[in-house]
DOSE-686307 format. One record per residue: x, y, z of N, C-alpha, C in turn. Coordinates in steps of 0.001 Angstrom, whole numbers, padded with zeros to 6 digits, always signed. Each point is the difference from the previous one (the first is absolute). Example, Ala and Ser with C-alpha at 12.3 -4.5 7.8 and 13.67 -1.06 7.14 Angstrom:
2
+013190-005690+007800-000890+001190+000000+000900+001200+000000
-000350+001050-000720+000820+001190+000060-000770+001090+000730
This chain:
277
-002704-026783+004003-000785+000838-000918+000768+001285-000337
+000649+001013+001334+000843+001088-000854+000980-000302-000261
+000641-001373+000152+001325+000082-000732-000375-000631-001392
-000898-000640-000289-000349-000390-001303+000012+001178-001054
-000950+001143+000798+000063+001332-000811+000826+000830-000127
+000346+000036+000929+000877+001571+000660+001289-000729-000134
+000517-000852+001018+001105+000007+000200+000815-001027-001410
-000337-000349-000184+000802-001376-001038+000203+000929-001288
-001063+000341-000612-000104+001185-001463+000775+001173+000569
+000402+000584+001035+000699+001284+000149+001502-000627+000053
-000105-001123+000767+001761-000611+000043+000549-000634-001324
-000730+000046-000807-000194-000691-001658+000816+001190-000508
-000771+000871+000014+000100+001385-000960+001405+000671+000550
-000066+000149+001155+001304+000508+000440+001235-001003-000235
+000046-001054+000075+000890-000526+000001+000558-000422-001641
-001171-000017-000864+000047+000431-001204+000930+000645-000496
-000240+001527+000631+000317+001922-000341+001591-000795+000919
+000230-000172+000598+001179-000561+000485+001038-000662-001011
-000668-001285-000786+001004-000385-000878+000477+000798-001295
-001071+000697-000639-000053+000531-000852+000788+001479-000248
-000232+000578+001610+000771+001600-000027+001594-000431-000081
+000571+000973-000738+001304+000193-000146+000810-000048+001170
+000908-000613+000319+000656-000257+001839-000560-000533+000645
-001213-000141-000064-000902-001185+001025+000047+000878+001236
-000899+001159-000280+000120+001222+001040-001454-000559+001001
-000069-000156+001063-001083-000729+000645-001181+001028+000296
+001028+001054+000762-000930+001119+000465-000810+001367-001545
+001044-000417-001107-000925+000647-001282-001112-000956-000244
+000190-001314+000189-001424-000693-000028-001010+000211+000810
+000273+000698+000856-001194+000147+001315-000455+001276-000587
+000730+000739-000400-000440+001744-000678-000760-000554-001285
+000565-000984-000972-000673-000079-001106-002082-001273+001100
+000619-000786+000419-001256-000316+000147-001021+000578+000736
+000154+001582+001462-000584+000415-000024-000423+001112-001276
+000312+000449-000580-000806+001051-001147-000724-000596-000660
+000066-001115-000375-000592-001289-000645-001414+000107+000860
-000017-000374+001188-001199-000224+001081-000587+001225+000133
+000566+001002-000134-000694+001748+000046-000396+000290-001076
+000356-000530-001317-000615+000081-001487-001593-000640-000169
+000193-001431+000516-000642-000740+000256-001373-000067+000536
-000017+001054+001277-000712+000451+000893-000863+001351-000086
+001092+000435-001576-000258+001641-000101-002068+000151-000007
-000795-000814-000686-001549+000701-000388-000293-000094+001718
+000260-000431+000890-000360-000420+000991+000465+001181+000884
+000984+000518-000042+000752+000984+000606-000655+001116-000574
+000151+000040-000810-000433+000967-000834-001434+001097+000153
-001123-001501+001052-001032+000828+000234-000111+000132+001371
+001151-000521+000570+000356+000737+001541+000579+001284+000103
+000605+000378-000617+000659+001283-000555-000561+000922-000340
-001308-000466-001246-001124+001063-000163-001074+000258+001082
+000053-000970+000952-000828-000336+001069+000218+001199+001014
+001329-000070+000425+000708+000432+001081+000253+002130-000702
-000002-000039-001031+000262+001318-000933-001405+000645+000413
-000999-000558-000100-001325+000114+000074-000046+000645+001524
+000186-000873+000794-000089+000177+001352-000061+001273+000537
+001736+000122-000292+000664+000882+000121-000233+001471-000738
-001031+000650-000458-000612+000810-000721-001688+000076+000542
+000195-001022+000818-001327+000219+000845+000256+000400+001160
+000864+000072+000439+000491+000072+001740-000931+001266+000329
+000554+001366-000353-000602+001197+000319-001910-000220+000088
-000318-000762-000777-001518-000025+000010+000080-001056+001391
+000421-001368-000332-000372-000898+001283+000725+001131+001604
+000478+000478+000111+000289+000790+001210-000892+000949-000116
-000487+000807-000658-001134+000525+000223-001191-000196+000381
-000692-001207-000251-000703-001264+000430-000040-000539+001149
+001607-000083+000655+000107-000352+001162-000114+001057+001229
+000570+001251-000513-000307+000864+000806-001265+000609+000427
-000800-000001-001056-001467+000513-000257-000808-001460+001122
+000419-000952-000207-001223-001005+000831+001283-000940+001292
+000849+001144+000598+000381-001019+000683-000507-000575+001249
-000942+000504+000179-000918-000392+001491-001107-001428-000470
-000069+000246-001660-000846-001131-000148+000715-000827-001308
+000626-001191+000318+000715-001052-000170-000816-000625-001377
-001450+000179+000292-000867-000853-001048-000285+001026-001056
-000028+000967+000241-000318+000883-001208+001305+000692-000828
+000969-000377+000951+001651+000076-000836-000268-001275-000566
-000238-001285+000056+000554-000975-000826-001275+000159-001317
-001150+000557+000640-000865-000186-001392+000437+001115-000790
+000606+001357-000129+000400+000489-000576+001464-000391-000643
+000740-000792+000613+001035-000290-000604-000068-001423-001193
-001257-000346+000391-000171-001389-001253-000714+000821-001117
-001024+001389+000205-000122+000396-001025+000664+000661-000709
+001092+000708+000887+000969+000706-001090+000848-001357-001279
+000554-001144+001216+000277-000691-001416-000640-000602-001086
-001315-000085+000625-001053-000268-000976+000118+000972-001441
+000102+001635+000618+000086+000539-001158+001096-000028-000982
+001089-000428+000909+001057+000278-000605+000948-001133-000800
-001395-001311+000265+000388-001098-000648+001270-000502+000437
+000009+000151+001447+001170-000498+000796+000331-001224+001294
+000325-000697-000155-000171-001504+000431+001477+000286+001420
-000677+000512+001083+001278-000071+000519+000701-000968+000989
-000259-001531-000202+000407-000981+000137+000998-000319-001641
-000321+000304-000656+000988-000073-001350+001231-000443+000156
+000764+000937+000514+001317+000014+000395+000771-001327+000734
-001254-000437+000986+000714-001001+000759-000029-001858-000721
-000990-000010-001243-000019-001263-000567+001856-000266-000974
+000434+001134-000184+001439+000093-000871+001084-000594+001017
-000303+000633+001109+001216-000381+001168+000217-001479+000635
-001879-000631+000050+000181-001317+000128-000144-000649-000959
+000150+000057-001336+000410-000772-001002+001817-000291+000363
+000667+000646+000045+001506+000524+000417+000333-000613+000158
-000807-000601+001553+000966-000337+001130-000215-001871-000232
-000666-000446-000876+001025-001504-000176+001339+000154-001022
-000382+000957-001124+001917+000436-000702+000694-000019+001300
-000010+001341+001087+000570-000112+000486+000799-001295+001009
-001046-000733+000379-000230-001230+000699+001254-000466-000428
-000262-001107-001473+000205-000361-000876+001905+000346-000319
+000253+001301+000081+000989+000280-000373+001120-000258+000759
-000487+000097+001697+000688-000254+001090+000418-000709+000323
-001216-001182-000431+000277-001751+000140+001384-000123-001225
-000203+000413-000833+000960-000302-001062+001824+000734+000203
-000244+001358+000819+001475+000447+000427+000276-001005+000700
-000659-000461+001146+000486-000475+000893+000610-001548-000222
-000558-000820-000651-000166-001032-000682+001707+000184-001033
+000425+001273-000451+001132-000006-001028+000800+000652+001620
-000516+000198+000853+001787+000660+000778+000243-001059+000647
-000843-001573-000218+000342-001100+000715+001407-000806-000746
-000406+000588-001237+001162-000374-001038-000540-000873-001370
+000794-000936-000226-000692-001025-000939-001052-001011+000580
+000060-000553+000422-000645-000853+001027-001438+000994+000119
+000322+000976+000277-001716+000984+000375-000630-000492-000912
+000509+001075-001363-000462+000039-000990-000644-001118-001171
+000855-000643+000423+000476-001125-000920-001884-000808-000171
-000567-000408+001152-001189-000727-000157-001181+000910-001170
-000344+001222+000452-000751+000621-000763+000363-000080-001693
+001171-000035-000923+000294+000090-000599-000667-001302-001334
-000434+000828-000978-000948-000559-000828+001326-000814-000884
-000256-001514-000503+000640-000458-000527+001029+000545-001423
-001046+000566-000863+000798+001180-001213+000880+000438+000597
-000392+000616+001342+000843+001390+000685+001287-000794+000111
+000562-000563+001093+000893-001040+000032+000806-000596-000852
-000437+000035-001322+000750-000538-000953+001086+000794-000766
-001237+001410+000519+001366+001234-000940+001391+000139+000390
+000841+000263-000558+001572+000144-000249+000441-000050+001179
-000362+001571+001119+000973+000490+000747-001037-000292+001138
-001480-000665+000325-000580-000061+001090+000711-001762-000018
+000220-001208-000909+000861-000922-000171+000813-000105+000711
+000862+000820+000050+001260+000359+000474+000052+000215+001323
-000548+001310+000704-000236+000192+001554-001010-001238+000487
-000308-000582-000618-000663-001321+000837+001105-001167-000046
+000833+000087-000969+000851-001116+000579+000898+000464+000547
+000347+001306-000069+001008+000878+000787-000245+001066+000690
-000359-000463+001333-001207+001479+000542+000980+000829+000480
+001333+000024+000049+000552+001052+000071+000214+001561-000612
-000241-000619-001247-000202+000799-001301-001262+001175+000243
-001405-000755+000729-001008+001302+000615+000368+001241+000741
+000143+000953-000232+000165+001530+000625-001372+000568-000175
-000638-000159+001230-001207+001271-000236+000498+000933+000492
+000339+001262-001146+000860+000823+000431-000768+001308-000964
-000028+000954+000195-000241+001585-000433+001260+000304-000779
+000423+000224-001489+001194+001024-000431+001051-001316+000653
+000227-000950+000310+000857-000775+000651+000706+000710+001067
-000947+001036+000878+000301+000396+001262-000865-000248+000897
-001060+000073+000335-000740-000249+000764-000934-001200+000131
+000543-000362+001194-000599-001311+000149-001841-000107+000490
-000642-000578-001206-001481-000059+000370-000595-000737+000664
+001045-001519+000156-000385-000881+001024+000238-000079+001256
+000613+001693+000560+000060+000251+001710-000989+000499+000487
-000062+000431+001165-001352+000151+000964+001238+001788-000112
-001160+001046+000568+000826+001071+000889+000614+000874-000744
+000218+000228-001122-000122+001244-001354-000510+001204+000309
+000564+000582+000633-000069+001210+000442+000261+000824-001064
+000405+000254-000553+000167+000601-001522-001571-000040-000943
-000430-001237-000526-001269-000307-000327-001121-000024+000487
+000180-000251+001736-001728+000252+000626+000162+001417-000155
+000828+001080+000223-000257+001634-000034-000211+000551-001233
+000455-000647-000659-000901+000298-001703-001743-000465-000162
-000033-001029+000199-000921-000498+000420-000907+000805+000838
+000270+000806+000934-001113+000341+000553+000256+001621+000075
+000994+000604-000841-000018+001184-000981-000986+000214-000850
-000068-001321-000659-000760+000262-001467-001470+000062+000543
-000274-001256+000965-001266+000154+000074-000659+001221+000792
+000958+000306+000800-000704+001527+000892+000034+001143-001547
+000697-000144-000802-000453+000752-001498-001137-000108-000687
-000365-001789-000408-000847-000198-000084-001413+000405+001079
+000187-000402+001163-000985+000649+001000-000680+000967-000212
+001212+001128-000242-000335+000856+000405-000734+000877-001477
+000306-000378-000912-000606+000098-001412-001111-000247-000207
-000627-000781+000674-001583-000707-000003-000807+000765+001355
+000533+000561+001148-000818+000460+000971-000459+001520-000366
-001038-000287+000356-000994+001751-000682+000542+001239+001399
-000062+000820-000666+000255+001529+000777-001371-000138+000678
-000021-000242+001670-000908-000307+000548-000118+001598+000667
-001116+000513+000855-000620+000967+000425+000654-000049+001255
+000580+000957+000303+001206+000073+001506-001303-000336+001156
-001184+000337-000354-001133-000057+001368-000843-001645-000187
+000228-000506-000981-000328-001302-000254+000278-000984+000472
-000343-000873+001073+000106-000804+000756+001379-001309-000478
-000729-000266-001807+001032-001290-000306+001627+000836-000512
-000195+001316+000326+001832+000677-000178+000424-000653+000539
+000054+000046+001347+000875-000940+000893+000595-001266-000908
-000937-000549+000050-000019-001619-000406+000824-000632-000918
-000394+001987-001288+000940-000847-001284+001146+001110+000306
+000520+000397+000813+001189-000073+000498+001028-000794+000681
-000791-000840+000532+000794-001074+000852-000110-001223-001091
-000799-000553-001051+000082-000655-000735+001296+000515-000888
+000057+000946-000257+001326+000863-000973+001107-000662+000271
+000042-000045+001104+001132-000615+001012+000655-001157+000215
-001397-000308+000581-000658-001567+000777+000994-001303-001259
-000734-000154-001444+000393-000733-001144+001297+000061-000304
+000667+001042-000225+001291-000062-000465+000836-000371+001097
-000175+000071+001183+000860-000324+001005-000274-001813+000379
-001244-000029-000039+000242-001370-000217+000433-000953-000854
-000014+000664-001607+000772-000476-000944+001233-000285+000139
+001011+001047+000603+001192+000062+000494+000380-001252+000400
-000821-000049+001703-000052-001121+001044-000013-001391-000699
-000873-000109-000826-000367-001208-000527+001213-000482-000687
+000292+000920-001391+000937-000216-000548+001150+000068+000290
+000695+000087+001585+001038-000240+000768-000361-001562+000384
-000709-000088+000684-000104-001536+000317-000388-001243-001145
+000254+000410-000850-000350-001074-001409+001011+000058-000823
-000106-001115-001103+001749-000575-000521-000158+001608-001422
+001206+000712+000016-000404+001193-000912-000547-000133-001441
-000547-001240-000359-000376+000357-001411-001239+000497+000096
-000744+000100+001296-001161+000391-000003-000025+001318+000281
+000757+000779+000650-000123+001898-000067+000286-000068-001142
+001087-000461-001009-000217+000319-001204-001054-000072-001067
-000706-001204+000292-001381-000275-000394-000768+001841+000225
-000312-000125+001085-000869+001220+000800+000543+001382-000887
+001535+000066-000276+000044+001264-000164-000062+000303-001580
+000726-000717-000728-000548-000396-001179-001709-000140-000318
-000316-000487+000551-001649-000042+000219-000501+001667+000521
+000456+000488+000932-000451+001670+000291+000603+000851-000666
+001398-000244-000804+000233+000881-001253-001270+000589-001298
+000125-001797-000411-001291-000364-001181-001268+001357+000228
-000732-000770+001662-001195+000595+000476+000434+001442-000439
+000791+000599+000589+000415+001400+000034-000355+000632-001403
+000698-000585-000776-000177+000639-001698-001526-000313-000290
-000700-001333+000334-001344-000315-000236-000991+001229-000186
+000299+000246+001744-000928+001509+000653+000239+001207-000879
+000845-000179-000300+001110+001378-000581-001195+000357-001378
+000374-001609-000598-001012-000158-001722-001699+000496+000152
-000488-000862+001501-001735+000063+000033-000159+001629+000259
+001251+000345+001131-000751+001926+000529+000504+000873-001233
+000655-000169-000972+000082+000863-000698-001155+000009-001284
-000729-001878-000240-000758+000080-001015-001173+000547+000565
-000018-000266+001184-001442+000644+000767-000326+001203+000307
+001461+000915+000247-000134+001635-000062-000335+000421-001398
+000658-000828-001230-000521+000291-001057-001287+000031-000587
-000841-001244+001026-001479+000103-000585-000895+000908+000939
+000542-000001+001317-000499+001290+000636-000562+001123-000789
+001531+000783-000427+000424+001234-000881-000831+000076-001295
-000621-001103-000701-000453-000497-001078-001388+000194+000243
-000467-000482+001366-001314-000272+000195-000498+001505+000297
+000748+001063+000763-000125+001328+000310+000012+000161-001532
+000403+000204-001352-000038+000936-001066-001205-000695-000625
-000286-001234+000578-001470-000167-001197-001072+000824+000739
+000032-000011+001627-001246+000921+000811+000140+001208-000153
+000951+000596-000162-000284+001268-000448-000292+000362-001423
+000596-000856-001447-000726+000183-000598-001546-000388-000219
-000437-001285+000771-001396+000248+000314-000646+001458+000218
+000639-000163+000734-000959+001370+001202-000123+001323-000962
+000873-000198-001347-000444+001511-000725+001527+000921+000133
+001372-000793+000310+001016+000647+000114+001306-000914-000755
+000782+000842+000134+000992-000715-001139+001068+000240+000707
+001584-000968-000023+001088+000578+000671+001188-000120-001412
+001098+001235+000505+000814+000608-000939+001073-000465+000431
+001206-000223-000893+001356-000643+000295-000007+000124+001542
+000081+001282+000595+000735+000044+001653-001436-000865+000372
-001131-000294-000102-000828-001102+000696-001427+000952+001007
+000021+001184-000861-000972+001118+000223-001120-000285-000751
-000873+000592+000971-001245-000171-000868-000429+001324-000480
-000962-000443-001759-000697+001052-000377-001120-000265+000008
-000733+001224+000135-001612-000051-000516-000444-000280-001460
-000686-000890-000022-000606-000330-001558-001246+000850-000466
-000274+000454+001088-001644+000676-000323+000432+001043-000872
-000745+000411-000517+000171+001339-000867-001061+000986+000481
+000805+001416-000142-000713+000906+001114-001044+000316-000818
-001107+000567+000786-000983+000942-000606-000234+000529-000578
-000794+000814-000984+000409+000963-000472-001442+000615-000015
+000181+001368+000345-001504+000635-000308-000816+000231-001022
-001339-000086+000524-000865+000173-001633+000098+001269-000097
-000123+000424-001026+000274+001252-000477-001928+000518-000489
-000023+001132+000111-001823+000369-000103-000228+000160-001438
-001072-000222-000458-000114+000209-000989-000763+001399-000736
+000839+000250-000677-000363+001168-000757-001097+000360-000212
-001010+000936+000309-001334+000521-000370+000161-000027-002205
């Protein structure tokens, strides 16, 4: 069932972007087919991002919350479902994006691993069209001709890329750390999303040392993308912030001036004046 989905259509497409790119660059096919899968994914991401933006602009209130009822556990959680209540905030959100992911990811692994076996790996998944083209023709009757290779330096079908798992788990402690909210130094989950800060990118590393390298490249290419993603949602979202502050104050009877000052709209008083005998 996931190789029907996942794995066969991703080894299609890549191996595709393989015949077709100029040099038959293996590891630009892994860059072109993850952005492809992050394009792909973007409405989905997209409201994890606004999800997590959200969050993170609540922190100071939810730590206040926590501090105010920490002796009573039940009246912190009923205040914390009504704050998102108000705030039209779903904070399970975040985590339906991550396990959508993880069969791509699945999926993608089966398929490195499957091409660092060589031709023979690869070779079964491969959709009949696919096979027929020019230069995938060719490395099947001549599997010598296959280089899964990066720039024709780096080899993607080795284990132990020490070069690529530390990018790899660069980007994502960037990424990490881009998405974790400025937590309250007296707030219990500081700790937590400190050692998570950590915790992820170092295992990214780990992982992507012990796996054949097209997959830290996957990951980091993939936590580049994310990176600019966040970059696009927190800047459109400070913008509607900033937006949403100038319509309440012009509600409220005030107006703001280039520097982002407010004026009074009221018009002052003026005294009655007596009338003349």
């Amino acid at each position: 069932m996931l190789e029907a989905i996942f794995v066969k259509p991703f080894a299609n497409v890549l191996f595709t972007l393989y015949n077709f790119l100029p040099g038959h660059d293996f590891g630009l096919a892994v860059i072109i087919l993850t952005a492809m899968i992050r394009l792909a994914l973007w409405p989905v991401l997209a409201k994890q991002l606004k999800s997590q933006k959200k969050m993170q602009a609540l922190q100071p209130e939810i730590a206040r919350i926590r501090r105010d009822n920490a002796g009573d556990s039940q009246k912190m959680n009923a205040e914390m479902m009504e704050l998102y209540k108000q705030k039209e905030i779903n904070p399970l959100a975040s985590c339906l994006p991550l396990l959508i992911q993880f069969p791509f990811l699945i999926g993608l692994f089966v398929v490195f691993s499957h091409a660092a076996s060589g031709v023979n790996g690869f070779e079964k998944l491969l959709y009949e069209p696919v096979k027929n083209l020019s230069f995938i023709k060719e490395i099947l009757a001549t599997p010598s001709l296959f280089q899964a290779k990066l720039f024709g330096i780096i080899d993607l079908s080795m284990k132990g890329n020490i070069f690529l798992a530390a990018v790899a788990g660069v980007t994502q402690f960037i990424q990490v750390k881009q998405i974790t909210p400025t937590a309250d130094p007296n707030d219990p989950s500081a700790a937590a999303n400190k050692v998570m800060v950590w915790l992820f990118p170092a295992l990214t590393g780990y992982i992507g040392f012990t796996v054949v390298a097209a997959l830290p490249l996957y990951w980091t290419v993939s936590n580049l993308i994310s990176i600019l993603q966040q970059t696009v949602i927190s800047n459109k979202e400070v913008d509607k912030m900033e937006e949403a502050q100038v319509v309440t104050k012009v509600r409220s009877g005030g107006k703001t001036d280039g520097d982002g000052s407010q004026k009074n709209l009221a018009k002052p008083k003026t005294s009655k004046k007596t009338k003349k005998k």
